[in-house]
LOFI-40030 format. One line per field, with one value per residue (C-alpha): x negated, y, z. Coordinates in nm, 4 decimals, decimal comma, always signed. Each point is the difference from the previous one (the first is absolute). Layout:
# LOFI-40030
c1 c(X  ...);
c2 c(Y  ...);
c3 c(Z  ...);
END
This chain:
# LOFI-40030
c1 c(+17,3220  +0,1397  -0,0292  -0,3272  -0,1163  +0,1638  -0,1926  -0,2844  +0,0182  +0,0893  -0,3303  -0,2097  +0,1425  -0,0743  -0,3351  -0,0762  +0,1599  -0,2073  -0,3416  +0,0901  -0,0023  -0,3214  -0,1644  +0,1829  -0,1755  -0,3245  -0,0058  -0,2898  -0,2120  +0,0474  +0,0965  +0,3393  +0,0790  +0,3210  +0,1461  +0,2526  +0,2209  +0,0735  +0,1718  +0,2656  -0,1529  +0,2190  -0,1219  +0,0261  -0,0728  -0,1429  +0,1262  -0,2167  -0,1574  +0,1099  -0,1239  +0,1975  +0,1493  -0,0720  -0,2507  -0,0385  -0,3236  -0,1894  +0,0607  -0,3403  -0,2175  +0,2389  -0,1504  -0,1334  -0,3527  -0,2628  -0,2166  -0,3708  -0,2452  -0,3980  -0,2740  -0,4006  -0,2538  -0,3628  -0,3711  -0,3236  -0,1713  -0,3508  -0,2323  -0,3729  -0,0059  -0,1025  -0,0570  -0,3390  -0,0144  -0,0797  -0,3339  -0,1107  -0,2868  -0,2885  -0,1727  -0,4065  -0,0900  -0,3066  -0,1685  +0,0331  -0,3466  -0,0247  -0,0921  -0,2831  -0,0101  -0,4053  -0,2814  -0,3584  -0,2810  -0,3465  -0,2156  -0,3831  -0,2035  -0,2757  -0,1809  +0,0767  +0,3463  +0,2481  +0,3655  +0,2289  +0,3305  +0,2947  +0,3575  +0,2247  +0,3768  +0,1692  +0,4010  +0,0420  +0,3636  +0,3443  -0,1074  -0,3847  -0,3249  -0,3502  -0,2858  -0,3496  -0,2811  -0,3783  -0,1709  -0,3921  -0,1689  -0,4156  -0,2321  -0,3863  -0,0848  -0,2651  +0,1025  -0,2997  -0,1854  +0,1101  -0,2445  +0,1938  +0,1829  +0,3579  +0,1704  +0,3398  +0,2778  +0,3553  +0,2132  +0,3142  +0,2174  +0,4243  +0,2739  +0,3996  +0,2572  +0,3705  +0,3610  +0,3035  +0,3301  +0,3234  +0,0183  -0,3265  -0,4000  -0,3021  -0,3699  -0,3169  -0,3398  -0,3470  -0,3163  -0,3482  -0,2810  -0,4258  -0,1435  -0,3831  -0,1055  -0,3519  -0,0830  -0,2229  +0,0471  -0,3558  -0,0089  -0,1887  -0,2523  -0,0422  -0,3581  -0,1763  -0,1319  -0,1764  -0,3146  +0,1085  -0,1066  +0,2093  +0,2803  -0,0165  -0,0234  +0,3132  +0,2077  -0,1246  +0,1119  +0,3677  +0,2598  +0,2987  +0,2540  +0,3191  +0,3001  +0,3647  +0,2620  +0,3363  +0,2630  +0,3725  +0,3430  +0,3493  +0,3120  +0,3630  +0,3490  +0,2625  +0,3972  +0,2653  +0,2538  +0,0220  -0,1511  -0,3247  -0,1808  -0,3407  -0,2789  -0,3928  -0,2854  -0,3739  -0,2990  -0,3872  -0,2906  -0,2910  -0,3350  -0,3497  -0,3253  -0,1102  +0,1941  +0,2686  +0,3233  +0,4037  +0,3821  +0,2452  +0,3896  +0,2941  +0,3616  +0,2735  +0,3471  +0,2925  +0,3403  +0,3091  +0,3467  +0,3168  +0,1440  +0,2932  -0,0689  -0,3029  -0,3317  -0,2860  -0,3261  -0,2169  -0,4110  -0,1427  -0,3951  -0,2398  -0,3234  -0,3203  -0,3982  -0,2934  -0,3453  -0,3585  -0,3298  -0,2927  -0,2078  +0,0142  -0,1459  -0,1797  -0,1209  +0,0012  -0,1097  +0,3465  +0,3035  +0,2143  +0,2697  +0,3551  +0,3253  +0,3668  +0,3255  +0,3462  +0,2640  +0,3837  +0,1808  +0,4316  +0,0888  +0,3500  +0,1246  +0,3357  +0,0925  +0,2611  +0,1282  +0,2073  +0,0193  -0,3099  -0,1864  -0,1706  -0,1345  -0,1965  +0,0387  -0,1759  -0,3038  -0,2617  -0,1208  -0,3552  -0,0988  -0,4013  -0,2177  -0,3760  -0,0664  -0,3404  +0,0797  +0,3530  +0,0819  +0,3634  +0,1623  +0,2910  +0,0715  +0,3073  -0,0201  +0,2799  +0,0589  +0,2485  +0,0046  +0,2622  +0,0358  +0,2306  +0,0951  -0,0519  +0,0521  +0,0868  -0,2941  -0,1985  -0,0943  +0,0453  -0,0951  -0,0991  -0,1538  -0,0856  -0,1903  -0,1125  -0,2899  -0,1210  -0,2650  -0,2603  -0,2257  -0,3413  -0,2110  -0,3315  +0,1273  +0,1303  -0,2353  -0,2646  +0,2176  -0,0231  -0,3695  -0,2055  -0,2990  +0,1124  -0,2373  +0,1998  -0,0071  +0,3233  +0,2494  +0,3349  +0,3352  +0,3414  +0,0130  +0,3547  +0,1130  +0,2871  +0,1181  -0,0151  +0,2336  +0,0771  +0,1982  +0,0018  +0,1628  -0,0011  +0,2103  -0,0202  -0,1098  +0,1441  +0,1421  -0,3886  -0,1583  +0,0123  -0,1693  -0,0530  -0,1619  -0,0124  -0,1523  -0,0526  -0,1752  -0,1044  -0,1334  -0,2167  -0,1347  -0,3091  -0,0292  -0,2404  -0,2789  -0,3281  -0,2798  -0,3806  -0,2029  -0,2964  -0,2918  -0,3987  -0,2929  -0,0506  -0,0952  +0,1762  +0,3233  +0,2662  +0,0211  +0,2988  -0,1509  -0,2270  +0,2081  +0,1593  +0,3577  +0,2847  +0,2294  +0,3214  +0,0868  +0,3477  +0,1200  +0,3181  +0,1210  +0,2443  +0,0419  +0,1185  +0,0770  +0,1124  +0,0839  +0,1460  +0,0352  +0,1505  +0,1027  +0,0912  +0,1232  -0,0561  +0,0992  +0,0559  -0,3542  -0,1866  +0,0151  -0,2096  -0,0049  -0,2290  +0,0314  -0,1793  -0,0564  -0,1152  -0,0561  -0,1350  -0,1045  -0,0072  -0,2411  +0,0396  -0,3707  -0,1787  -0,1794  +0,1467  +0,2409  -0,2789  +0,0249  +0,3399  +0,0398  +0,2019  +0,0645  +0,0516  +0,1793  +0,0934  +0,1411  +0,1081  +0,0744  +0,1151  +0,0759  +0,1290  -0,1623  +0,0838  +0,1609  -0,3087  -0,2215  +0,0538  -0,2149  -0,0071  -0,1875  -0,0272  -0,1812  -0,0307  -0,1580  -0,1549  -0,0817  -0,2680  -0,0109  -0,2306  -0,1700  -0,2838  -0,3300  -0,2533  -0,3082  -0,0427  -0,3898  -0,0138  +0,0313  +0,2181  -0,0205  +0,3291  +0,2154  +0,0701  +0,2315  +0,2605  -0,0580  +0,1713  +0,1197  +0,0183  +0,3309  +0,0360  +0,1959  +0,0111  +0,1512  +0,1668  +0,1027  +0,1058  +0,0922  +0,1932  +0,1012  +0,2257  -0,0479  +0,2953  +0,2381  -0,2749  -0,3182  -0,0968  -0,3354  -0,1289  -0,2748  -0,0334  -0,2178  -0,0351  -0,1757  -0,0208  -0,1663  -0,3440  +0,0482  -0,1804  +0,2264  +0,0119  +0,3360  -0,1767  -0,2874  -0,3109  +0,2088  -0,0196  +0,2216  -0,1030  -0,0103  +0,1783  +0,1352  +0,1414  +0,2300  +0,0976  +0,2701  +0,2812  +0,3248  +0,1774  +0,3753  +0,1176  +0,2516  -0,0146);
c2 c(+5,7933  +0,3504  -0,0311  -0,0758  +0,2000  +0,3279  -0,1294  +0,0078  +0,3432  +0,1502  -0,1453  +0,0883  +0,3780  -0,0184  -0,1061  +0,2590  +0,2909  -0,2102  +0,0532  +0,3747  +0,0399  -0,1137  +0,1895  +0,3263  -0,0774  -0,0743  +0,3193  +0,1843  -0,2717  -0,0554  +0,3647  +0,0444  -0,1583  +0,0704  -0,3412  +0,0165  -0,3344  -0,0233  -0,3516  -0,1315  -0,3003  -0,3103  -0,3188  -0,3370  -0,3639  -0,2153  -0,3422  -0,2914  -0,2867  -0,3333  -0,3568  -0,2358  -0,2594  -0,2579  +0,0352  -0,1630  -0,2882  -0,0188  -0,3557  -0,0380  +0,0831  -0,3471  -0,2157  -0,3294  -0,0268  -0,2274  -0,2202  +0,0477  -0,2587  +0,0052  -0,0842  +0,1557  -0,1450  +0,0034  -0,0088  +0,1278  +0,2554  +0,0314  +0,2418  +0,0604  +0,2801  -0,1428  +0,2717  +0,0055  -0,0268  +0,2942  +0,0439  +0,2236  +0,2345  -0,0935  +0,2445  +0,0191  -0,0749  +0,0988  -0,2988  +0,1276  +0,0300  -0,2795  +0,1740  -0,0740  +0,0437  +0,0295  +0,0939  +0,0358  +0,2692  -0,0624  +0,2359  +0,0600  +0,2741  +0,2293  +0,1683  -0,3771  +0,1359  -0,2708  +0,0254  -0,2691  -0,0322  -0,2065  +0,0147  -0,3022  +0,0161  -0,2607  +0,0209  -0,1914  +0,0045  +0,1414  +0,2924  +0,0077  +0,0301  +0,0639  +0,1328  +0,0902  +0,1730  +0,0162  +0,2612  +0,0430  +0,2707  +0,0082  +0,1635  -0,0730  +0,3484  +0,1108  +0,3845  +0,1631  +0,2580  -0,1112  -0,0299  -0,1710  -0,3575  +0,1269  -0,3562  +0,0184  -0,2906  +0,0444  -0,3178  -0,0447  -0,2438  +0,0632  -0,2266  +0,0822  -0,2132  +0,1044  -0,0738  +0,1283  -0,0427  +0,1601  +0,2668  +0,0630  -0,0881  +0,0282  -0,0587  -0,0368  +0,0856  -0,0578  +0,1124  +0,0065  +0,2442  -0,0077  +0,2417  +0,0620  +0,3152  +0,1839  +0,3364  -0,0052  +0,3932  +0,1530  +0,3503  +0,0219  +0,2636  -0,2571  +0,0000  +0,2488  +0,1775  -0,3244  -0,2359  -0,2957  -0,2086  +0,1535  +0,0622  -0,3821  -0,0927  +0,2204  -0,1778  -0,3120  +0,0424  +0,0603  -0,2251  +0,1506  -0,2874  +0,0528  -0,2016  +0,0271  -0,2371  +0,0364  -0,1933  +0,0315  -0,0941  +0,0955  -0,0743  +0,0831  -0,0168  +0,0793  -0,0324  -0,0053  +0,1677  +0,1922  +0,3527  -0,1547  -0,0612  -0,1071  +0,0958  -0,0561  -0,0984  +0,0166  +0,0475  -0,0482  +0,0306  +0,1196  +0,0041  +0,0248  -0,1302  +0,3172  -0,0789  +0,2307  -0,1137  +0,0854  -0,0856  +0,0815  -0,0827  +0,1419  -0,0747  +0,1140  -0,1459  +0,1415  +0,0653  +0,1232  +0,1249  +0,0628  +0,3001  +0,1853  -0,2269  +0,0792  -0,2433  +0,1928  -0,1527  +0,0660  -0,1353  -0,0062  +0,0176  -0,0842  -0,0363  +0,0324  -0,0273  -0,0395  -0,0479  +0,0682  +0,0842  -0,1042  +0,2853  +0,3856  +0,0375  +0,3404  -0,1031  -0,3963  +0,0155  +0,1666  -0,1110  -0,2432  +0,1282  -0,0506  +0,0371  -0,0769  +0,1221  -0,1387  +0,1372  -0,0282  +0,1087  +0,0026  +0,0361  -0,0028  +0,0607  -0,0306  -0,0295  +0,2224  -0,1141  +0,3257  -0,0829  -0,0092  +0,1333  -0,2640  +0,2220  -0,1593  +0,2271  -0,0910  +0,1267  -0,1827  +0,1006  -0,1255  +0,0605  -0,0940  -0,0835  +0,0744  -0,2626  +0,1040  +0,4145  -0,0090  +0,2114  -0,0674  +0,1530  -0,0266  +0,0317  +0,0392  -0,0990  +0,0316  -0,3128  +0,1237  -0,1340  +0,0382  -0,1399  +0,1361  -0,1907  +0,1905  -0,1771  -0,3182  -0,2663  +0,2021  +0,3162  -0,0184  +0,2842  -0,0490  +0,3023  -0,0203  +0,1178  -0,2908  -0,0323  -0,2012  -0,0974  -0,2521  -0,2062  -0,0096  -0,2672  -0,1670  -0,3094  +0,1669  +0,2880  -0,3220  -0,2092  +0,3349  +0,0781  -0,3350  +0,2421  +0,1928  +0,0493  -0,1236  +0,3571  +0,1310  +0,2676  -0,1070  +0,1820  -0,0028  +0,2227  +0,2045  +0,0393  +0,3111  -0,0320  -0,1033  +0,1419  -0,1879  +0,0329  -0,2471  -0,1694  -0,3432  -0,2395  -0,2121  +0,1356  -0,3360  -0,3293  -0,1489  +0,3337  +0,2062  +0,3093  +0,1827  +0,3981  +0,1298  +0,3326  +0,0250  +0,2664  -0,1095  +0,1659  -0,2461  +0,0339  -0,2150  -0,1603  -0,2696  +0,0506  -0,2169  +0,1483  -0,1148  +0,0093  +0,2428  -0,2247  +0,0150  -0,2229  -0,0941  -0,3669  +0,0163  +0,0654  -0,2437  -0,2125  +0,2236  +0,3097  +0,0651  +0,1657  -0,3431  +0,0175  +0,2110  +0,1755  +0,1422  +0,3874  +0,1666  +0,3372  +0,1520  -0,0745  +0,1198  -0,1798  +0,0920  -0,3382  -0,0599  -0,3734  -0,2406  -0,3010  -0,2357  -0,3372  -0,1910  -0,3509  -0,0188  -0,3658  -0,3240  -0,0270  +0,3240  +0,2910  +0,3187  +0,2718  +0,2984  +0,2390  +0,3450  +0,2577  +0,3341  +0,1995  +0,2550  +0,0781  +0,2876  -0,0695  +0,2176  -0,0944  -0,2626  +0,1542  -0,2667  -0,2547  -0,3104  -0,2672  +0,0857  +0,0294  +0,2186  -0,2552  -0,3611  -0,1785  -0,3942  -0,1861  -0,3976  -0,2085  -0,4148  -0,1827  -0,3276  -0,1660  -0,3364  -0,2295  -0,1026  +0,2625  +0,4009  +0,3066  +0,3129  +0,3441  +0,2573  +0,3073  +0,2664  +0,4070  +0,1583  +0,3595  +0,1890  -0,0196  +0,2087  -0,0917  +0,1405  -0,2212  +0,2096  -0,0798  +0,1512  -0,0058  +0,2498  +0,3663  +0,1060  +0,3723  +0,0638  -0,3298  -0,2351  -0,0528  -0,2484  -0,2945  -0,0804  -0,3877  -0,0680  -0,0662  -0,3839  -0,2685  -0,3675  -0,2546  -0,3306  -0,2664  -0,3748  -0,2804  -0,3182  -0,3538  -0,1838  -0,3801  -0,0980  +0,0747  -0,0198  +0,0647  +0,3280  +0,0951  +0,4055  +0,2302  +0,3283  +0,2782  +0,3113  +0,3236  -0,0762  +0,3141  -0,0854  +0,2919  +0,0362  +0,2728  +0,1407  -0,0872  +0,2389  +0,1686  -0,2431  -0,2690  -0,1524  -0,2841  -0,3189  +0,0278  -0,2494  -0,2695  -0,3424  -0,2714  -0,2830  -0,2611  -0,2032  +0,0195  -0,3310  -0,0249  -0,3152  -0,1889  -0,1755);
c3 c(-6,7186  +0,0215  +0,3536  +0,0101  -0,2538  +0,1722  +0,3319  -0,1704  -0,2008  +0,4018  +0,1510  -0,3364  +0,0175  +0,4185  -0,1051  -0,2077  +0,1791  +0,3630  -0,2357  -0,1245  +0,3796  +0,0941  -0,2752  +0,1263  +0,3355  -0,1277  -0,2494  +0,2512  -0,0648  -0,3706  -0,1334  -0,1617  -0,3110  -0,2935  -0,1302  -0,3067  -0,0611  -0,3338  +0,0173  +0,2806  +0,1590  -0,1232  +0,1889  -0,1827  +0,0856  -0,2305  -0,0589  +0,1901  -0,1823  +0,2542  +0,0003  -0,1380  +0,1935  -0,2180  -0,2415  -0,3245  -0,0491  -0,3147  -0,1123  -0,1865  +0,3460  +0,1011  -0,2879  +0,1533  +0,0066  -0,1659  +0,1987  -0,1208  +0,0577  +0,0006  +0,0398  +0,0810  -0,2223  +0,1473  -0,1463  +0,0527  -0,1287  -0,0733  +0,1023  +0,0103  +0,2615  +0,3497  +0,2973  +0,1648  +0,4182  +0,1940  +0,0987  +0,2717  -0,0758  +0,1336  +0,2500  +0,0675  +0,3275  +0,1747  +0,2241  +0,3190  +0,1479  +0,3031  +0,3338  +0,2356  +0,3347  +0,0424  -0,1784  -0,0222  -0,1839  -0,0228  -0,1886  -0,0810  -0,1654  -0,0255  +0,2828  +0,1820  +0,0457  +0,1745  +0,0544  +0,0883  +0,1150  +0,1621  +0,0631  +0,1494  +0,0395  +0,1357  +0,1226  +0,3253  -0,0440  -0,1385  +0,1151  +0,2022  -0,2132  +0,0689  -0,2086  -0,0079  -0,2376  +0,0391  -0,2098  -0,0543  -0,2307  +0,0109  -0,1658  +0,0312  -0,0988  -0,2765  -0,0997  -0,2265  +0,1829  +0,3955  +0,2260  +0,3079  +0,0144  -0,2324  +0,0753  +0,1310  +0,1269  +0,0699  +0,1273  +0,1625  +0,1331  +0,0298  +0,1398  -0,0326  +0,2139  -0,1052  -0,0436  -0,2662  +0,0783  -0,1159  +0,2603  +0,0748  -0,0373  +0,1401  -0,0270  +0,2886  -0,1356  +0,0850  -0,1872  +0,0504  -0,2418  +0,0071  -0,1929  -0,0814  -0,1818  -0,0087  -0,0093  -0,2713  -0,1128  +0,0850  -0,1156  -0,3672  +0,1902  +0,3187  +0,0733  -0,1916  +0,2833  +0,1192  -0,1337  -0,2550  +0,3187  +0,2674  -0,2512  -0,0683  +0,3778  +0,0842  -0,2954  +0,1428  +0,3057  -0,0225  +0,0303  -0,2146  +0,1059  +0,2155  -0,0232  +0,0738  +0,1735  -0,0174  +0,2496  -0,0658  +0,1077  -0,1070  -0,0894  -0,1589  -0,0309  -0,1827  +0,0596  -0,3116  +0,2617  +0,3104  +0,0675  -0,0051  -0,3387  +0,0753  +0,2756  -0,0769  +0,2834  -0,0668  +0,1993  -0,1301  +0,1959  -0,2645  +0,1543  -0,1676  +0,0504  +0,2358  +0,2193  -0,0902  +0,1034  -0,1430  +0,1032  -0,1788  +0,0296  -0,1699  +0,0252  -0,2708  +0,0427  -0,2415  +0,0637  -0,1979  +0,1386  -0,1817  +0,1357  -0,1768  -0,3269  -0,0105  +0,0782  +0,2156  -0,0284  +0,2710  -0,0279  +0,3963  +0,0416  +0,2505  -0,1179  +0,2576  -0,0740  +0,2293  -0,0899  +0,1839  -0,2485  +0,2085  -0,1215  -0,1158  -0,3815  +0,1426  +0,2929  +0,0742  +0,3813  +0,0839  +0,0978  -0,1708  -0,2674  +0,1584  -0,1836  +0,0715  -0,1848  +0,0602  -0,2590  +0,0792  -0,2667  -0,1789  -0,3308  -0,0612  -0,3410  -0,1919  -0,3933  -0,1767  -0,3150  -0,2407  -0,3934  -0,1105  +0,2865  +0,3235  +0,2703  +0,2704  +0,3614  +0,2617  +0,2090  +0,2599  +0,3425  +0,1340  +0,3678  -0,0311  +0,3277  -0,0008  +0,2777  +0,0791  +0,0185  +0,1345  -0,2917  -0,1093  -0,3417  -0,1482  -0,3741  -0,2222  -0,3894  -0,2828  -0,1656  -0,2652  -0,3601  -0,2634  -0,3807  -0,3403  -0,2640  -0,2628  -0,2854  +0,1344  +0,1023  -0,2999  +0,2383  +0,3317  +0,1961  +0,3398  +0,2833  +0,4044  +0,2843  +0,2428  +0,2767  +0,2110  +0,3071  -0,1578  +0,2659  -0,0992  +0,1300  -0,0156  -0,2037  -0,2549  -0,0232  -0,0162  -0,2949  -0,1879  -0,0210  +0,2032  -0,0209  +0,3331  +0,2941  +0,3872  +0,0887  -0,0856  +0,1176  -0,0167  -0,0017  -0,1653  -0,3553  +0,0264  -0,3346  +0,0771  -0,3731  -0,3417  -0,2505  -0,2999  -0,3262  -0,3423  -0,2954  -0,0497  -0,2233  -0,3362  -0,3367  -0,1409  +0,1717  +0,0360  +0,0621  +0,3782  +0,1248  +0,3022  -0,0140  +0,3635  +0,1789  +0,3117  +0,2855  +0,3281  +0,2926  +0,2796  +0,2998  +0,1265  -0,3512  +0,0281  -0,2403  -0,0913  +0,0772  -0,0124  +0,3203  +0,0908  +0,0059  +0,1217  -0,0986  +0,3554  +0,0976  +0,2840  -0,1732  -0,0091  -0,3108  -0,0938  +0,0573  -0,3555  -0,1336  -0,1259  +0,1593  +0,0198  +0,2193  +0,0467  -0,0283  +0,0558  -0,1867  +0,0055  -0,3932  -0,2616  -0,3275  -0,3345  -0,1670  -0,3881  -0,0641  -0,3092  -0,1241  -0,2753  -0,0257  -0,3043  -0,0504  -0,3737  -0,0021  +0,2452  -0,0738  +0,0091  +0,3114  +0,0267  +0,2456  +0,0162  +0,2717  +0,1527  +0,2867  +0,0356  +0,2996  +0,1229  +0,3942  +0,2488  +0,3194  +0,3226  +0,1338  -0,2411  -0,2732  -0,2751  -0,0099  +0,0579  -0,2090  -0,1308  -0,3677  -0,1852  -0,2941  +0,0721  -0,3318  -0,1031  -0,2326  -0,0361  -0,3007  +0,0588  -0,3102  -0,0104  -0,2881  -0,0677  +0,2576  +0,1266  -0,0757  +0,2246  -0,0105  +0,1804  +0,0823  +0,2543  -0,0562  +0,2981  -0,0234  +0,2956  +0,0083  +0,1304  +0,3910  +0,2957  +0,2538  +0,2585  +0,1476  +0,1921  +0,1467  +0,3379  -0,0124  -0,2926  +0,1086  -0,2503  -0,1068  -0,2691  +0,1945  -0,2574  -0,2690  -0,0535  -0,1871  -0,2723  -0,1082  -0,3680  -0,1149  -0,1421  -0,2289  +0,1223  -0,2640  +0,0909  -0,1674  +0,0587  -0,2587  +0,1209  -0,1211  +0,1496  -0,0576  +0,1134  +0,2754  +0,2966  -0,1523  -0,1339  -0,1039  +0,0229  -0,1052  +0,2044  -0,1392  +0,2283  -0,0572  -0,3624  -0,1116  +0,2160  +0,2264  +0,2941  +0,1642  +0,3734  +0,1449  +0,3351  +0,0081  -0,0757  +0,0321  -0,4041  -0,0715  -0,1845  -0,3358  -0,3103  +0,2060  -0,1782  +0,2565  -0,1272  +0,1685  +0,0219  +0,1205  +0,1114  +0,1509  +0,1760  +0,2208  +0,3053);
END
């Protein structure tokens, strides 16, 4: 043990001296230091506790053990509780409302007024169907205070051939449109120059009616992939009962590229008119009236989505032909639009600048105002710009608005205009002063519009709407027969299942317009005319039956109002239709 111990006291004191050393060498690092030893170090080792070898068992954990037998006694127990089933909740269920693939109207009222109308469907396969609907409105005339036949008649006839499948569809139309108006509008001072017998004799002797038929083909298609979306065909011939003769025939296919990520939409236009009037309004033995225009036009356009902000960029380019005066133009529009969400869909902010090239033509000039002489000029209107800004959005979940402003400048803005007229026999029965033509001025508008829309239930929706504007002419001395005001409101109510109700209400400012009677040497020229401004009250009531029949009272023009919609031109007064509705299958 000595041995050992002394080996052991040499490598404890090498230890030490080994540790002194390393703290000598690491004194720059830890600063210098004075230790005192107050004790010699005098190592020990203390006895260890070992296992013995063989240890001693605890005789009672040995005891022999008892063998326990028993047994599980089982009875029932009675209780009164017993746990109801589930039940799902039950959920109301609205009857889906069967579908109908035709129907037909049929309605009668005052002033021997007739409209009736037809519409068949019928599929010819999974994926073919044809249709058809005949329309006739007639009126046997009978306005207070009119002195010429007032009766008018308005019937058409449509038929659609077309397919749907998953990547594309397409539709071939035909239609077919007769039209019967009369110019009844005599001036109020007609005749007072002449004899109650020759005034009466002149009255007599003109025939106010003309008609209008309308002759149309087109047709569409549209492709769910592929840089082609969808191209439209028409062409309508429009001629009159003068002889006056139109042709019309556009073309607007659509395509879209991707390039860079980013889809290009590009809207291609060709869109040609050609019409002959047979006469001249001031001065019927010369030549006929020729027109011709054929407008080529691309608008490409692209969408740009940032945060909140969608900006629309694009622009269009129209190259327009004057046929008959080898006059060629070309024009260049903005078409740039751009919307904020301001606060969400609660105020949406929205601002652009767009233009455009806008084909005027007989046929639509003539489904505007069917009082028109055959003696029209017509050209394009080139609408360089209209600048717009507004704030739309929802007040509440059921309630939307729109508030726009807006300043345009036109030039060639059609305008409605009455004709120059003399008491002459030999006139033509358009030419009393009883028709009206078609003036151009170069335009700029001012325009304030808004409207509201509320849903305040599943069964009750009202809307109410407004414009204002204001207009600048370059030659015209007024802005004929354009009001300043025009307002409107709707209200539909659902009342009981079977029973539905609804009104329209419409406000028509003050308008101007100009009739002069060439016979009369005037000294100060005369002044402008000026229409009253007018309310016209609607209102319907329905019951439906059942799920086909549905009867209906129309009332129109409920306050009694014998207004002028043009100059001497008064529309019919309080006018009650009533009819039935009925749906049906095949």
């Amino acid at each position: 043990m000595n041995f050992n111990f002394q080996n052991k006291l040499l490598i404890a004191t090498f230890l030490v001296a080994f540790q002194l050393t390393i703290a000598q060498k690491k004194e720059e690092t830890i600063g210098s230091e004075v230790v005192n030893v107050v004790k010699p170090y005098t190592p020990t080792i203390s006895d260890a506790f070992k296992i013995k070898e063989t240890p001693n068992l605890d005789d009672e954990g040995n005891a022999k053990k008892e063998t326990i037998r028993y047994t599980i006694f089982s009875f029932p127990v009675a209780s009164t509780f017993t746990p109801s089933k589930g039940k799902a909740e039950g959920v109301d269920k609205t009857k889906q409302a069967r579908l109908f693939n035709n129907y037909a109207t049929l309605g009668f009222g005052n002033y021997r007024v007739f409209n009736g109308e037809l519409f068949v469907n019928q599929e010819l396969g999974a994926n073919d169907y044809v249709a058809g609907i005949f329309r006739h409105l007639s009126s046997q005339g009978g306005i207070s205070g009119v002195e010429l036949d007032d009766r008018f008649y308005d019937t058409s006839l449509g038929l659609t051939y077309g397919a749907n499948y998953n990547s594309m569809s397409w539709n071939l139309d035909l239609g077919y449109q007769n039209q019967i108006y009369n110019w009844y509008g005599l001036p109020e001072s007609f005749g007072n120059t002449l004899s109650p017998a020759d005034r009466s004799a002149l009255v007599f002797g003109i025939d106010p009616q003309h008609s209008y038929n309308t002759l149309s083909a087109g047709a569409k298609i549209e492709f769910n992939d592929g840089f082609l979306k969808e191209s439209t065909v028409k062409f309508s011939r429009f001629t009159d009962n003068f002889k006056s003769a139109e042709n019309r025939f556009s073309i607007k296919p659509s395509l879209q590229f991707n390039i860079m990520n980013q889809f290009i939409k590009t809207n291609i236009i060709v869109d040609y008119v050609g019409g002959t009037f047979e006469k001249n309004y001031e001065n019927t033995n010369s030549q006929p009236l020729k027109y011709g225009y054929t407008n080529f036009g691309v608008a490409p356009s692209f969408v740009v989505l940032k945060d909140d902000w969608t900006l629309n960029l694009g622009a269009s380019v129209f190259y327009s032909m004057d046929n008959q005066n080898s006059s060629n133009k070309v024009y260049v529009y903005p078409n740039i639009n751009a919307s904020l969400k301001v606060v969400g869909d609660l105020m949406i902010f929205y601002t652009g600048a767009e233009g455009s090239l806008s084909q005027n033509s007989y046929q639509d000039f003539a489904n505007e105002n069917a009082f028109l002489s055959p003696t029209l000029n017509i050209t394009p209107t080139d609408k360089q710009y209209d600048v717009f800004a507004g704030l739309k959005g929802k007040l509440a979940s059921n309630v939307s608005y729109n508030i726009k402003g807006s300043y345009a400048f036109e030039k060639n803005r059609a305008l409605f205009k009455s004709n120059n007229y003399t008491e002459n026999s030999a006139n033509e029965d358009y030419a009393f002063g009883n028709s009206m033509g078609v003036v151009y001025d170069d335009m700029k508008t001012l325009r304030f519009s808004g409207d509201l829309k509320a849903s305040f239930s599943d069964n009750v929706t009202f809307g109410i709407g407004g414009t204002f504007s204001t207009y600048t002419n370059a030659f015209q001395p007024e802005a004929w027969n354009l009001p300043k005001i025009k307002m409107n409101t709707t209200l539909d109510v659902v009342i009981t299942e079977k029973w539905y109700a609804g009104t329209t209400v419409f406000y028509v400012g003050d308008r101007k317009d100009l009739k002069v009677d060439t016979n009369i040497i005037y000294i100060v020229p005369p002044a402008p005319v000026t229409l009253k401004s007018y309310f016209d009250a609607n209102a319907h009531v329905g019951y439906k039956y059942n799920s086909q029949l549905t009867g209906f009272v129309k009332a129109n023009n409920i306050a009694n109002q014998g207004y002028q919609k043009w100059l001497n031109y008064p529309v019919q007064a309080f006018q009650i239709v009533l009819g039935a509705n009925y749906k049906f299958d095949f």
